[in-house]
Structure formats: C-alpha cells, structure tokens
Backbone bond lengths (Angstrom), bond angles and torsions (degrees), N, CA, C in turn:
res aa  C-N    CA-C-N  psi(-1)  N-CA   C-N-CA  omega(-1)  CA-C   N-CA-C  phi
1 X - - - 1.473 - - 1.504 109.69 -
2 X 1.093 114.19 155.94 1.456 120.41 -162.01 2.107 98.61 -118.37
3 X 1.576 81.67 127.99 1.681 98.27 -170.60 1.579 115.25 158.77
4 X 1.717 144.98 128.47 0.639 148.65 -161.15 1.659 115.81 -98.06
5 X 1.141 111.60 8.76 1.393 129.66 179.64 1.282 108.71 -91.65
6 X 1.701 121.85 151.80 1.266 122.39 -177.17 1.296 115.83 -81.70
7 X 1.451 133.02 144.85 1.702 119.69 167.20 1.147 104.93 -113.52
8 X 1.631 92.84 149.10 1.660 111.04 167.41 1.435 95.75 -106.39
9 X 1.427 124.57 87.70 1.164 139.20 177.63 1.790 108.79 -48.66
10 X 0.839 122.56 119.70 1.527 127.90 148.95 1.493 128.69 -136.88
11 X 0.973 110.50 87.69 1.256 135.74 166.77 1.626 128.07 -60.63
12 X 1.539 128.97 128.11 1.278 110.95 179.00 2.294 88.74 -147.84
13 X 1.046 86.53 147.39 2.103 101.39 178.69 1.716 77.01 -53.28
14 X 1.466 86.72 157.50 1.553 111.40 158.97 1.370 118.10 -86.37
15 X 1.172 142.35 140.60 1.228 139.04 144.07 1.635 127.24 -120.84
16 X 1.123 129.35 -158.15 1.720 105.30 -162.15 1.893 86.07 -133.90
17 X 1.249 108.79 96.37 1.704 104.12 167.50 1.271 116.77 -70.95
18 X 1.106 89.24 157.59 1.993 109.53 -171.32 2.032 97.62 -37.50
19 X 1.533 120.41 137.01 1.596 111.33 175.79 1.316 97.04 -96.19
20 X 1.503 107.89 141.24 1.046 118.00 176.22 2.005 105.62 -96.72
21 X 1.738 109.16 130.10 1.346 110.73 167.95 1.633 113.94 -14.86
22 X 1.613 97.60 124.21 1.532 104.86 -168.10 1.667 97.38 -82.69
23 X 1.443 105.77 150.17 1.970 96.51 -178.21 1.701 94.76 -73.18
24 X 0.982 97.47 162.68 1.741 118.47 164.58 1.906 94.03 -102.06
25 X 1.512 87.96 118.94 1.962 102.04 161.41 1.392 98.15 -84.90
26 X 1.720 96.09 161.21 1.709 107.21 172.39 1.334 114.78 -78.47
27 X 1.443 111.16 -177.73 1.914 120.62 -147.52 1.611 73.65 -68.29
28 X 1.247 102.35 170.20 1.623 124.88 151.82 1.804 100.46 -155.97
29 X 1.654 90.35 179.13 1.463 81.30 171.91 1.446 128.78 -95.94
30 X 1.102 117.45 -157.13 1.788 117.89 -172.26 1.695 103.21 -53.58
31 X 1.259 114.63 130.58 1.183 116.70 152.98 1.975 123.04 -34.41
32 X 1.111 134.36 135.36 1.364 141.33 175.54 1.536 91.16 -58.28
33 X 1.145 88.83 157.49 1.537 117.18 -165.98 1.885 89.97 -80.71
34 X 1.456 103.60 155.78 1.880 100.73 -172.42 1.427 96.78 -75.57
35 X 1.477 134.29 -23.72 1.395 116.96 -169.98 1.633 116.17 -107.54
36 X 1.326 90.82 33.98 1.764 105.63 171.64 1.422 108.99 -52.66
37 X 1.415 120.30 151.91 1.257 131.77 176.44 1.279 109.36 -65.29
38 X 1.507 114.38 122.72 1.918 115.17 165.03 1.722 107.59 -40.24
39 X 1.347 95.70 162.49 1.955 100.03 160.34 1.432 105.74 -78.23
40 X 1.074 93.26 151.88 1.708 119.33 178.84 1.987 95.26 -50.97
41 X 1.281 108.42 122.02 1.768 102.78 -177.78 1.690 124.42 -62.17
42 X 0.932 122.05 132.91 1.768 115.28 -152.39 1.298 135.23 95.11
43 X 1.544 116.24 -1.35 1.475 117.01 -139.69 1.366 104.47 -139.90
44 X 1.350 144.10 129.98 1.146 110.48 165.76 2.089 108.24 -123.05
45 X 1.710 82.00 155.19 1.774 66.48 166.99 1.257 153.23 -118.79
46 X 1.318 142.21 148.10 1.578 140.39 -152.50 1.869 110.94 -76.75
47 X 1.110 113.03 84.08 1.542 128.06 167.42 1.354 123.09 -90.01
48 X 1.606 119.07 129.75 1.364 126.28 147.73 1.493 118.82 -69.16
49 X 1.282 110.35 154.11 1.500 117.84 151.32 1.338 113.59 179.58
50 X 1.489 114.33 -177.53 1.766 124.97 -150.07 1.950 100.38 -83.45
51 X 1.676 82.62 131.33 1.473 119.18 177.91 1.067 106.40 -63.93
52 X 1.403 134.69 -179.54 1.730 113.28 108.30 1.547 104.80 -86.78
53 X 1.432 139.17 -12.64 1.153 104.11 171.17 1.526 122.27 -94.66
54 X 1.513 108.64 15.83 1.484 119.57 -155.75 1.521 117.28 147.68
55 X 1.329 94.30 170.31 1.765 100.96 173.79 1.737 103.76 -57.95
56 X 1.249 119.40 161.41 1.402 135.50 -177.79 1.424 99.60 -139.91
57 X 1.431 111.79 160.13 1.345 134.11 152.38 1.535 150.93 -110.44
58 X 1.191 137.44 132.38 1.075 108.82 -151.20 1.740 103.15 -149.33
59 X 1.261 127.22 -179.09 1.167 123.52 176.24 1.946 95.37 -134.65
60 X 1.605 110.24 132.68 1.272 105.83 -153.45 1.270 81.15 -142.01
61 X 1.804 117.93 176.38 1.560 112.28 -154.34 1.779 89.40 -171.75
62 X 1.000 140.67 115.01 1.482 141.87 -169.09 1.492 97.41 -108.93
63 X 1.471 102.86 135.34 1.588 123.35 -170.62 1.584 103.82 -92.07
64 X 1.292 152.69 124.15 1.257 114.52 161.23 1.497 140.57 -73.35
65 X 1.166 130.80 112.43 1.292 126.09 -166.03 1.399 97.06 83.07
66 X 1.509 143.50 49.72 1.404 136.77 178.20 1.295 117.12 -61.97
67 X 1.548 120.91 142.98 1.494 141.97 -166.08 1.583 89.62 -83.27
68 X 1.446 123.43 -32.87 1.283 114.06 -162.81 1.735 111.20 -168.74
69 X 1.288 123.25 -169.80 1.395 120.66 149.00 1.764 139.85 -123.40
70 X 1.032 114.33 153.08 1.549 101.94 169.05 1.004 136.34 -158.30
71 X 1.860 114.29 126.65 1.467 133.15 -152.00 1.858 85.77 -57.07
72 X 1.180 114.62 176.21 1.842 136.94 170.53 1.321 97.87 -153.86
73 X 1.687 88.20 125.70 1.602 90.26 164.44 1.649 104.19 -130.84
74 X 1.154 91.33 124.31 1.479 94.42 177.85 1.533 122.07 -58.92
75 X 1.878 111.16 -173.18 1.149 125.38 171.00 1.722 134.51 -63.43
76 X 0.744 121.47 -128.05 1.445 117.26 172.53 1.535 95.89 -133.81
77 X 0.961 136.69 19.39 1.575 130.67 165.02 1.708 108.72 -137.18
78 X 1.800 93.85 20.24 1.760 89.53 142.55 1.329 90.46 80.45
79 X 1.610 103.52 168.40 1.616 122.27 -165.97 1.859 101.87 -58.07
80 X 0.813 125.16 88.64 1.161 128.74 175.15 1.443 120.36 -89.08
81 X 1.439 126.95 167.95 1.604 122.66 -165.64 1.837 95.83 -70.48
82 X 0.697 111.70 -39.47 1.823 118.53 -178.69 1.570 109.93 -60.93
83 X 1.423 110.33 -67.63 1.929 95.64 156.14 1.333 117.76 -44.48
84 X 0.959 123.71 -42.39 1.766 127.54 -179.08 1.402 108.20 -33.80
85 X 1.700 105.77 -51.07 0.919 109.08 -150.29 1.864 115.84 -97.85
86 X 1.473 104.03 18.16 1.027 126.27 -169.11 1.702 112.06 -95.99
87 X 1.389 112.23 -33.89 1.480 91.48 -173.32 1.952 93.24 -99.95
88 X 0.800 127.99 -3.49 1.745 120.23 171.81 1.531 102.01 -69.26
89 X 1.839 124.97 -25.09 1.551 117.16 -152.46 2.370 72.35 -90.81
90 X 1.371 122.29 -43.47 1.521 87.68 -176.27 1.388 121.37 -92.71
91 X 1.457 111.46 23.81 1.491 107.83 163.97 1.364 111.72 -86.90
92 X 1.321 127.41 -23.01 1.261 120.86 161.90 1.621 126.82 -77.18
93 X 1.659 106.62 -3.69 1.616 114.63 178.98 1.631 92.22 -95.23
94 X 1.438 132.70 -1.07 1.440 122.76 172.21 1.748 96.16 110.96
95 X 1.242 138.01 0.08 1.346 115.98 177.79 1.621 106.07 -113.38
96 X 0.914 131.10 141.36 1.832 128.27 157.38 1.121 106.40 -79.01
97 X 1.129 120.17 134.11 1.611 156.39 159.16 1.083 135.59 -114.31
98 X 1.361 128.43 127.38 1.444 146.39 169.76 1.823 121.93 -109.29
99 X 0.876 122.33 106.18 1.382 131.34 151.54 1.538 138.73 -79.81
100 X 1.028 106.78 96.58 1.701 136.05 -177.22 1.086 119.10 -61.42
101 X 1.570 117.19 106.77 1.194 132.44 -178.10 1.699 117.91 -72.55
102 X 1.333 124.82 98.55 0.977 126.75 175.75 1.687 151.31 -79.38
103 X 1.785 61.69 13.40 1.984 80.34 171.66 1.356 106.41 -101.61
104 X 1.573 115.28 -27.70 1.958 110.27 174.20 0.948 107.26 8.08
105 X 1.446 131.92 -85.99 1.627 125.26 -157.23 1.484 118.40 -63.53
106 X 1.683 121.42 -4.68 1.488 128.44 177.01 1.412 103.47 -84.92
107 X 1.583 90.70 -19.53 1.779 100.17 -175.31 2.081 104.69 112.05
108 X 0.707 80.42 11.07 1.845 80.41 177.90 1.523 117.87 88.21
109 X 1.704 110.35 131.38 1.251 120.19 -162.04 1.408 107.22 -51.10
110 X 1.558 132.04 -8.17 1.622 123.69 -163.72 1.905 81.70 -103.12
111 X 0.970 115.65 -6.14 1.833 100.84 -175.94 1.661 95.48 -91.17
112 X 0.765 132.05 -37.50 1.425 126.10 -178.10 1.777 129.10 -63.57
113 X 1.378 111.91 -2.17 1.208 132.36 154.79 1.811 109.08 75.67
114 X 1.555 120.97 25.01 1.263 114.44 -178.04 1.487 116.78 135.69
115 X 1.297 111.79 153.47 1.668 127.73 -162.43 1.861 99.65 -35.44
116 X 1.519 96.01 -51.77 1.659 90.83 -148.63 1.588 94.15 -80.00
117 X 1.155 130.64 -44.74 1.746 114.55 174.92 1.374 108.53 -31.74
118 X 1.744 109.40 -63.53 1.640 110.87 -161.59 1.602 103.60 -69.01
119 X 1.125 116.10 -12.64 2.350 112.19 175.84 1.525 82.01 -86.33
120 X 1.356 151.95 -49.35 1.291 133.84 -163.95 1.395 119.77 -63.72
121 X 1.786 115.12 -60.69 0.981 132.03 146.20 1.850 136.59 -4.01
122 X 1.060 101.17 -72.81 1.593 138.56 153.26 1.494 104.21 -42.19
123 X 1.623 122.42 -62.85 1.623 124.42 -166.38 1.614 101.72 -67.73
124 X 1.050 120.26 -33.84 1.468 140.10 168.39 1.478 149.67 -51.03
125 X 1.753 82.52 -22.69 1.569 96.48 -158.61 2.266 99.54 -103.17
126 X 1.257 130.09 134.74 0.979 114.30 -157.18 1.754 114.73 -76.97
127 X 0.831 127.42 119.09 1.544 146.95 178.05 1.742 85.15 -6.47
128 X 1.340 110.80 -88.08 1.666 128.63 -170.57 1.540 100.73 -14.59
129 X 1.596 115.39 -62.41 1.431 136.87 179.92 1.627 106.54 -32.92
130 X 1.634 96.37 -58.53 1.545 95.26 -165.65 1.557 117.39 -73.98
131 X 1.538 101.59 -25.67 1.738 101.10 174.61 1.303 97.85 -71.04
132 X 1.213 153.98 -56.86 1.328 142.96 -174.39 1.447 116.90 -47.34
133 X 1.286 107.85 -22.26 1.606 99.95 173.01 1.338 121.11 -101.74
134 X 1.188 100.11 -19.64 2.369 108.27 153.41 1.301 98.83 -53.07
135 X 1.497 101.11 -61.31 2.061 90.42 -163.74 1.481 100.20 -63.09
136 X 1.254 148.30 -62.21 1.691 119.45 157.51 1.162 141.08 2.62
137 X 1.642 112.11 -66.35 1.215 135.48 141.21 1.513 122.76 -15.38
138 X 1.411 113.11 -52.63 1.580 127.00 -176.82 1.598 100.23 -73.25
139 X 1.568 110.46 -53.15 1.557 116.04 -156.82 1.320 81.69 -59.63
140 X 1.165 126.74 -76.82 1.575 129.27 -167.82 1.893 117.81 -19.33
141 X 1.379 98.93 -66.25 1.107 116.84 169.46 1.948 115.52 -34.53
142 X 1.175 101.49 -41.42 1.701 106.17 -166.23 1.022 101.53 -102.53
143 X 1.468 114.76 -3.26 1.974 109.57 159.14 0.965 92.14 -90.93
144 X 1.075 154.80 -80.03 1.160 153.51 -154.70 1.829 118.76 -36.54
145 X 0.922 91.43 -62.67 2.285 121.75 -168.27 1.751 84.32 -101.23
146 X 1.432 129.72 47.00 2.189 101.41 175.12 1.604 100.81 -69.26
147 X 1.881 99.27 144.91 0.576 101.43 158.84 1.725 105.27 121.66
148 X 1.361 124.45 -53.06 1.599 154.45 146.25 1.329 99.74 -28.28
149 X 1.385 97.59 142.38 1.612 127.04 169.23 1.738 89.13 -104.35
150 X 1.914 107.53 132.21 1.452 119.75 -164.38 1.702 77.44 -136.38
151 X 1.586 84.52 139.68 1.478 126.01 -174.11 1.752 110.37 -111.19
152 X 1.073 108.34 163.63 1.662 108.82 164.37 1.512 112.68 -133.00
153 X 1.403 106.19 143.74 1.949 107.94 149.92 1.284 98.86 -140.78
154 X 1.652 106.30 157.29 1.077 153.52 -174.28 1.410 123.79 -132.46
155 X 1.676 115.04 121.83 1.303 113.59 174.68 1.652 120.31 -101.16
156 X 0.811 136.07 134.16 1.550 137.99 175.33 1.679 121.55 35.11
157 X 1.461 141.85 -59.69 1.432 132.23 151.26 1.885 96.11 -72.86
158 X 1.496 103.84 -53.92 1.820 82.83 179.46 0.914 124.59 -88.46
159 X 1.065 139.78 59.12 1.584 162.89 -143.30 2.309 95.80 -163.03
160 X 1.146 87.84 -50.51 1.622 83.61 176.33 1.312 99.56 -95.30
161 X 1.205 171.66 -47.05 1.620 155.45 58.56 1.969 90.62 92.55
162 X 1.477 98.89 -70.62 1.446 113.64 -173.19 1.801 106.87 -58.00
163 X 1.167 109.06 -68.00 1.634 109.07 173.04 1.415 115.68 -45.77
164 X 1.455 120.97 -47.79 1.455 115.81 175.40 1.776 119.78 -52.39
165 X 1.517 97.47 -43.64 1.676 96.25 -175.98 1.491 94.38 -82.76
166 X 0.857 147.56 13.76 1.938 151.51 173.04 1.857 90.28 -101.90
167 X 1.296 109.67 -52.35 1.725 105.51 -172.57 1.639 97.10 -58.52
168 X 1.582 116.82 -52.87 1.370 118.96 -171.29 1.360 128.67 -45.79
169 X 1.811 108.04 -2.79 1.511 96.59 173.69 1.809 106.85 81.41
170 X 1.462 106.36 13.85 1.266 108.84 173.89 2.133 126.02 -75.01
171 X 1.222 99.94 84.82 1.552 91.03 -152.32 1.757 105.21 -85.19
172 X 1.014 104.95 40.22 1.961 103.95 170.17 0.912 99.15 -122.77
173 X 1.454 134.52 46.11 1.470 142.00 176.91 1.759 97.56 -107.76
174 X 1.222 121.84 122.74 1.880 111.59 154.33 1.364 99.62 -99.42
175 X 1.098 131.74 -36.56 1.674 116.83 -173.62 1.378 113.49 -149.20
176 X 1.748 108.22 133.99 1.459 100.64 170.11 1.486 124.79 -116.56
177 X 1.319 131.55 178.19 1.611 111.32 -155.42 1.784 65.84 -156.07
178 X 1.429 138.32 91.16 1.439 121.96 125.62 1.567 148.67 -94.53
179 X 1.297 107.84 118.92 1.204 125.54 -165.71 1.551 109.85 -55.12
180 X 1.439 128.79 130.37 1.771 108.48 178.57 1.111 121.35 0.98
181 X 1.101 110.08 69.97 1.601 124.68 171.78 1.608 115.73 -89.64
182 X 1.255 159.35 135.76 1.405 155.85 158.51 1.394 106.07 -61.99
183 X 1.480 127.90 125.40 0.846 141.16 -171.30 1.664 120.24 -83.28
184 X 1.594 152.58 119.78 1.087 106.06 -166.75 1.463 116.66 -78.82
185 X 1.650 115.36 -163.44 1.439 110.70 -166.56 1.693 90.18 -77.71
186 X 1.561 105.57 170.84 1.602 118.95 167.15 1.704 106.93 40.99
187 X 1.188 127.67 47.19 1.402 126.94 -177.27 1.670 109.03 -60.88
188 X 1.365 98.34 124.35 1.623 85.70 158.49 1.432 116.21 -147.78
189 X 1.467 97.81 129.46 1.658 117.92 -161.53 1.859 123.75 -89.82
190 X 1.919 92.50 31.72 1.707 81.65 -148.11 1.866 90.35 -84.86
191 X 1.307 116.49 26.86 1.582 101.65 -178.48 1.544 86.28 -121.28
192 X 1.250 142.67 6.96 1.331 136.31 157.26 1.282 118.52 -60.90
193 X 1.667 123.87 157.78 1.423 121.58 164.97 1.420 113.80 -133.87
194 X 1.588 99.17 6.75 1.449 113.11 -175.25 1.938 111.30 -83.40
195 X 1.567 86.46 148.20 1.745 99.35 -170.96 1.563 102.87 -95.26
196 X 1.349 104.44 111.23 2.086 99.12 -176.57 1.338 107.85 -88.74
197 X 1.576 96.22 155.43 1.209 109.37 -179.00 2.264 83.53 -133.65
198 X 1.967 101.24 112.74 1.336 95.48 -167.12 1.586 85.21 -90.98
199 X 1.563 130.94 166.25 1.195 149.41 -178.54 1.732 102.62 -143.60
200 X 1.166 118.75 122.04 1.644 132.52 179.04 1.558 102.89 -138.93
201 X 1.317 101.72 165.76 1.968 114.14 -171.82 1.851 75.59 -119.12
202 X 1.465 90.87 159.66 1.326 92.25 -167.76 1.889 95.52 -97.16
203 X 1.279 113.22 14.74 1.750 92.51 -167.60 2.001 66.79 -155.77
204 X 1.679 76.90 96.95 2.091 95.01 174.43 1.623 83.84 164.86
205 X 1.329 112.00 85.18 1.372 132.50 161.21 1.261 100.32 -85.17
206 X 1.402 157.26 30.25 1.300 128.11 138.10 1.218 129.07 -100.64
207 X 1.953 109.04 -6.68 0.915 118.73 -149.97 1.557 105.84 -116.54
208 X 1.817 90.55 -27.21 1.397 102.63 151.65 1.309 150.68 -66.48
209 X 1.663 100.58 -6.59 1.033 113.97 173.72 1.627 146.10 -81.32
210 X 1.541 85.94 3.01 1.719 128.34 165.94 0.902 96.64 -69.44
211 X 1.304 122.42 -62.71 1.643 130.92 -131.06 1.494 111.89 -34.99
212 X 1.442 107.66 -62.61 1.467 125.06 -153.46 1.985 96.02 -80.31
213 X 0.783 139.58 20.90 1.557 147.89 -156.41 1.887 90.69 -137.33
214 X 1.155 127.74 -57.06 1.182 114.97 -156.31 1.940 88.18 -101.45
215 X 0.988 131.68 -4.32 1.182 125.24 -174.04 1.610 112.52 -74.48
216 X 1.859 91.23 -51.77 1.295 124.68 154.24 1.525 108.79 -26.35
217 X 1.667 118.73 -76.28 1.340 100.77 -163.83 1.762 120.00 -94.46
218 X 1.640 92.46 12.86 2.121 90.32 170.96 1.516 95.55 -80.50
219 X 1.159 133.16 -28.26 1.350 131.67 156.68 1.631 132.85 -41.55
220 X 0.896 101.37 -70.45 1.371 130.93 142.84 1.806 114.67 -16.98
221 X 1.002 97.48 -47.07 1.951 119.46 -171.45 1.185 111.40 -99.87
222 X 1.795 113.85 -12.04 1.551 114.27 179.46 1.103 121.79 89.41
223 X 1.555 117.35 -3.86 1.309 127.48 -157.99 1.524 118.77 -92.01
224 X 1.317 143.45 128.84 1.213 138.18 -162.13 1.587 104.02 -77.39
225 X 1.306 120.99 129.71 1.267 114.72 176.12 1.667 99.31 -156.42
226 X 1.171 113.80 145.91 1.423 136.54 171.20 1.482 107.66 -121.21
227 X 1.838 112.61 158.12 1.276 115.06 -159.12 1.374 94.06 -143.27
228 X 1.450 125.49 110.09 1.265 141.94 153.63 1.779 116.20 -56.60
229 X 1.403 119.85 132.57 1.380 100.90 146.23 1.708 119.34 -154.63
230 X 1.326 102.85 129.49 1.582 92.38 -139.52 1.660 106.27 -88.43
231 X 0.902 132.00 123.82 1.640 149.34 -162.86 1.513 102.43 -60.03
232 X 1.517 130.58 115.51 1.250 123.58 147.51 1.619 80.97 127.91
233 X 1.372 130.59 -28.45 1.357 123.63 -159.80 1.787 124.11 -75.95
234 X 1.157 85.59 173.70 1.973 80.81 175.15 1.378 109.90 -132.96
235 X 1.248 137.74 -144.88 1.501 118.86 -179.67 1.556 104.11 -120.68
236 X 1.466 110.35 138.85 1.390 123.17 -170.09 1.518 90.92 80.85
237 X 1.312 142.04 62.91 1.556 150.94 107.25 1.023 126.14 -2.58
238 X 1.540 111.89 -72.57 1.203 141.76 -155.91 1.893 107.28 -88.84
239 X 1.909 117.92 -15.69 1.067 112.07 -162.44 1.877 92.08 -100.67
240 X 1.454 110.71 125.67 1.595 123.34 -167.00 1.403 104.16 -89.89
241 X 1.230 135.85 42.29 1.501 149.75 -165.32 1.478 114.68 -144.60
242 X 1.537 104.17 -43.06 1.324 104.40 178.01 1.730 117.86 -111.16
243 X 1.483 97.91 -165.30 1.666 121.24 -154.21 1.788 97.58 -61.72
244 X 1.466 117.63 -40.67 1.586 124.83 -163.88 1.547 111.22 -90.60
245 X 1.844 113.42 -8.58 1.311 95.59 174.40 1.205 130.17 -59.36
246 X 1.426 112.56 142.20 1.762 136.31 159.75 1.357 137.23 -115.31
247 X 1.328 103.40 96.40 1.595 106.29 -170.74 1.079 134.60 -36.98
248 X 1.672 106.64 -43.00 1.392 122.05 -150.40 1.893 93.22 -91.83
249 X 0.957 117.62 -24.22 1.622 123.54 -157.05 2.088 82.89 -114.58
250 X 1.121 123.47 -36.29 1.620 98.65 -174.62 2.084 104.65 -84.46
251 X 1.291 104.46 -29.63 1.492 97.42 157.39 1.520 122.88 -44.18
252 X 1.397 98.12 -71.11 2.146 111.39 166.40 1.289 97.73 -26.32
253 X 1.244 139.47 -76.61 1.334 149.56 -156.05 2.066 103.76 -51.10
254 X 1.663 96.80 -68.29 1.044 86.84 -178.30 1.182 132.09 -66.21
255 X 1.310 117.37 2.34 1.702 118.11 179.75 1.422 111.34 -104.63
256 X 1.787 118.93 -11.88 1.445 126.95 159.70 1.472 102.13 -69.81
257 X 1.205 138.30 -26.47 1.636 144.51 175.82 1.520 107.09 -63.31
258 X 1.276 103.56 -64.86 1.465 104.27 -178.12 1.527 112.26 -58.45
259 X 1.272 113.14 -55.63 2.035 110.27 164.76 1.478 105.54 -31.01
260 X 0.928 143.06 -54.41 1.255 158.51 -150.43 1.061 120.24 -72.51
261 X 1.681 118.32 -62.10 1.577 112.60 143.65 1.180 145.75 -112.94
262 X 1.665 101.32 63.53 1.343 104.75 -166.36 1.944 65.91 -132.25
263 X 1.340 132.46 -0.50 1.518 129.99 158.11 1.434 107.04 -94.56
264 X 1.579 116.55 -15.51 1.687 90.88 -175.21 1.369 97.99 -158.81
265 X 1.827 119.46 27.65 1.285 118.03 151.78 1.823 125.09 -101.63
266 X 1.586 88.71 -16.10 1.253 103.78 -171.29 1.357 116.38 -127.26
C-alpha cells in the first residue's frame, strides 16, 4: 500500500455477521437519471433532502460514471468550507460524495455565525439525532449512486461520528475510513459489514486511547480492518486550514483511502 506513515497492521479474514433489518429512509423523489451530469470539477454542491427529523443539508459532488459512494462527516465545527471541499476532491478520484450537515435542524452550520456556536451546538445535539441523519445521508446516497457499494470517512468529531454509526448496526456500509476519531467506550461492531481502514496522528493521546478497545472489537466482529498511524502528526493532519496540517503524511493518508476502496468499494 502506498503511504509514508508507519502501520500497526491488524488484519483479520472477513466473514459476513448476522444483518441486522436494514432502516427504511423517508419518500424522496425519483432517483436522477444514471446519465446525469457530473459536478462541475472542484466544486461542490449545496443540496437539501429528507430527514427523518426533517429536511437536511448537505454539500454533494457527482462522480462521472462513479466506482462507488461516500458518506463525509465532518469536523466538530460543522460543514465547513474545508469539508466542502472534500467530497468534489473524490468525485474526481471516481466516487460521489455527500457530506451531511449536522446542524440542519439549528438551521445549517453557516446560520450559526462561527466555530464556537457550531462546537456548542454539535456538544448539544443528541447522539441518536445525529445517527439518524448519517442513515439519511446513506438513503440519499443510494438514490442518488443505485446500485453502488457506499463507504464513509470521518474527520476528528466525524471521525468518532463514523464508529458510532459502525456501533449502530448500520449494515449498508462496505468500507469505513475514520480519521482520529474517539472511539466510543465498550464498542461493539457485530451489526457492521464494513471493512476499516483506522487512521490516527501519532502525538493525540486522547484519542488514542480508544484505539486498542475498538480495534479489539472489529476483530471481534470479523471485520477486516487495518490501522494506519502516521509518525510526526497531531490531530486534524489531514485538515489544510488549520494549525496541525501535514502535507506529506495527509496526502499518504489519502492515497491509503483510495487503496482501500477501490478493494472494497468497487
């Protein structure tokens, strides 16, 4: 695999755990026609669609001819221009992506006027709430892409975001990619079917301190997962806006992503 970061390889065979009843998303309308126009390259665009607790928002990015799909879950300060800019960079690697704004019901991370509303906001909002609006996220996704095996990543709050909807027994997952994500306590992944690919900064001891607990139980679940952790880093690496980015190691990362599901998105 291609990446300059060290692995703590853990590897386990796949096997297929018991599926747990798939949710039913709410009505929407007809899926887009398959020879819909890609997004404009660079760009992504600002879409509503059905909650279960309501309309949502999102920033979405059309692949042409996509290999696959993939949920985005942002940071902890909400759909920001930097998530934005995340699912247009893998519609041009061949997958469509949407990133789910998880403030919708505050009214959307740009109505809240700045970092610390949307981290308050966010600390506030009840866990249950936010997995219901990933699995949205998914329905959306499979109107959109029918037919596609849909993946997730997560950066740092959506990075733990990612393990929760993996704990939730969410089984229309083929692959997940969370970025220093916090793991929750006692995880157990046996209603997952998704293949992880874990990603950690090597200098983020709080976040690492999951690590070995949820590694434990994708094992545990049968589930194939490998564990990146990239040497020299801190947490939020990978985000090109702030104080901890690293080029050389959030590139590595993203091209261990693309290996990843281009083995188990496509």
């Amino acid at each position: 695999m291609r990446g300059g970061g060290s692995d703590d390889a853990a590897r386990t065979g796949s096997t297929t755990p018991k599926q747990p009843k798939a949710r039913l998303g709410p009505a929407t309308s007809s899926p887009p026609s398959s020879d819909a126009p890609a997004t404009a390259p660079g760009t992504s665009e600002s879409i509503r669609f059905a909650g279960s607790n309501g309309e949502l928002q999102g920033a979405w990015a059309a692949a042409p001819g996509p290999k696959g799909a993939v949920l985005v879950n942002h940071e902890n300060r909400g759909l920001t221009d930097h998530i934005r800019s995340i699912p247009p960079r893998f519609a041009r690697d061949g997958y469509s992506a949407l990133a789910v704004d998880l403030l919708s019901e505050e009214g959307g991370t740009a109505a809240l006027g700045g970092d610390a509303q949307a981290i308050g906001a966010l600390g506030a909002a009840p866990a249950e709430r936010m997995i219901g609006d990933l699995r949205a996220g998914v329905d959306e996704l499979q109107r959109r892409v029918p037919g596609k095996k849909v993946g997730v990543i997560g950066f740092c709050f959506g990075g733990g975001m990612t393990w929760q909807l993996l704990a939730a027994g969410e089984p229309r997952l083929a692959a997940a990619t969370p970025f220093y994500g916090p793991a929750p306590a006692a995880p157990d992944f046996s209603g997952s079917k998704a293949a992880v690919l874990a990603v950690y900064a090597e200098n983020d001891a709080r976040v690492n301190g999951t690590r070995d607990a949820a590694i434990a139980a994708l094992q545990a679940a049968n589930l194939p997962v490998e564990v990146r952790t990239f040497p020299g880093t801190s947490h939020a690496f990978f985000n090109d806006t702030g104080p901890s980015y690293n080029p050389s190691a959030a590139a590595d990362a993203y091209a261990a992503v693309l290996d990843w599901y281009a083995r188990y998105l496509t």
